[in-house]
C-alpha positions in Angstrom: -1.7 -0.1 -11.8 1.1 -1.5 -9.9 3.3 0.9 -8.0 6.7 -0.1 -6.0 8.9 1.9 -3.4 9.8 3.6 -6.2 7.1 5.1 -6.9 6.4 6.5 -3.3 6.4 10.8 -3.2 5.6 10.6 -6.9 2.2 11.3 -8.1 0.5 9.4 -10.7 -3.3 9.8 -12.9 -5.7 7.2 -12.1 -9.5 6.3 -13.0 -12.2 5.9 -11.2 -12.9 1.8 -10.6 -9.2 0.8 -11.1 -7.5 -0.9 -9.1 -4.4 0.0 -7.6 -2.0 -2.7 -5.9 1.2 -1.7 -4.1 4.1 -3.8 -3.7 6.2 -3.5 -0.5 9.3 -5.6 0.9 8.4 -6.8 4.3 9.3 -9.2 7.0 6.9 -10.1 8.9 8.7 -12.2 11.2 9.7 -8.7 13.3 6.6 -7.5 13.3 7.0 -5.3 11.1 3.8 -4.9 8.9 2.3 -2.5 6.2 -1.0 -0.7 7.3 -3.2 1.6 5.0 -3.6 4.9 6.6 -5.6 6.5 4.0 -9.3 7.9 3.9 -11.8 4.6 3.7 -13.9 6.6 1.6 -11.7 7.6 -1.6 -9.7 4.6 -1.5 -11.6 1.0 -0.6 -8.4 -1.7 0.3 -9.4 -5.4 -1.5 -6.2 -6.9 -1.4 -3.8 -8.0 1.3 -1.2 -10.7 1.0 1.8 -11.7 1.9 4.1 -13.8 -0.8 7.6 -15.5 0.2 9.6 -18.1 0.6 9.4 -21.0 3.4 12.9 -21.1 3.5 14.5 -20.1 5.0 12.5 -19.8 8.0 12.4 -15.8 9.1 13.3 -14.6 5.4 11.8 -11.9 4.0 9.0 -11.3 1.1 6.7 -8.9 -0.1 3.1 -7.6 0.7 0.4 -6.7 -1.8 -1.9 -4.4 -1.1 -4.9 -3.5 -2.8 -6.9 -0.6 -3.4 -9.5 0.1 -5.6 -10.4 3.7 -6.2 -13.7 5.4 -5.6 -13.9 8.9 -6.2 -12.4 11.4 -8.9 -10.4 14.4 -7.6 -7.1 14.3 -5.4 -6.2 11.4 -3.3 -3.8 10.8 -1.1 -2.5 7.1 -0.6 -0.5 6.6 2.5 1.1 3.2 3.6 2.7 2.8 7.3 5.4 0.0 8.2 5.0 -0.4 12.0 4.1 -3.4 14.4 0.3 -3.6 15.4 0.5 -2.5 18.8 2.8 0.6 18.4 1.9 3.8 16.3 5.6 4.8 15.5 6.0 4.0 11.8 9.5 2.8 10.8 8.9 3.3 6.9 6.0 4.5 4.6 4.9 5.0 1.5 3.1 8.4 0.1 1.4 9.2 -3.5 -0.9 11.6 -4.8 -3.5 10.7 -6.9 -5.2 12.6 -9.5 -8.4 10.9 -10.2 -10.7 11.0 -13.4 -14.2 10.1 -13.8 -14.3 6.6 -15.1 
């Protein structure tokens, strides 16, 4: 399943072993990064790339993260956009999961 910032504070059905990849616009070039902050244990991240263009230099792109679902019941995915070495999130990207057995 591929979600987008659309999708954020929606709430989807998934199945567990799929594979979940979000796509973000990001920049890294500021520092400015997308982080998982989700439980390690319902939701196992794969995936994470960066795709865009070399010109010009500082433009921005998108990041792929991937997730592949381990457990059935409610999840939570939560996705923070904030530099490394500061907690304060400038963007972020929530959905809730309702997960069936496989």
């Amino acid at each position: 399943m591929e979600l987008t910032q659309g999708d954020s504070g929606g709430r989807r059905t998934a199945r567990v072993g799929e594979n979940l990849t979000v796509v973000l616009g990001e920049n890294p070039t500021t520092g400015y990064r997308w982080h998982a902050d989700t439980d390690a244990a319902t939701l196992q991240q794969t995936d994470d790339r960066y795709l865009g263009p070399t010109e010009p230099r500082g433009a921005g792109g998108t990041r792929r993260l991937t997730f592949r679902v381990l457990r059935a019941g409610p999840v939570h995915l939560r996705l923070v956009k904030r530099r490394e070495w500061e907690d304060t999130a400038i963007d972020e990207f929530d959905l809730d999961l309702y997960v069936e057995k496989a």
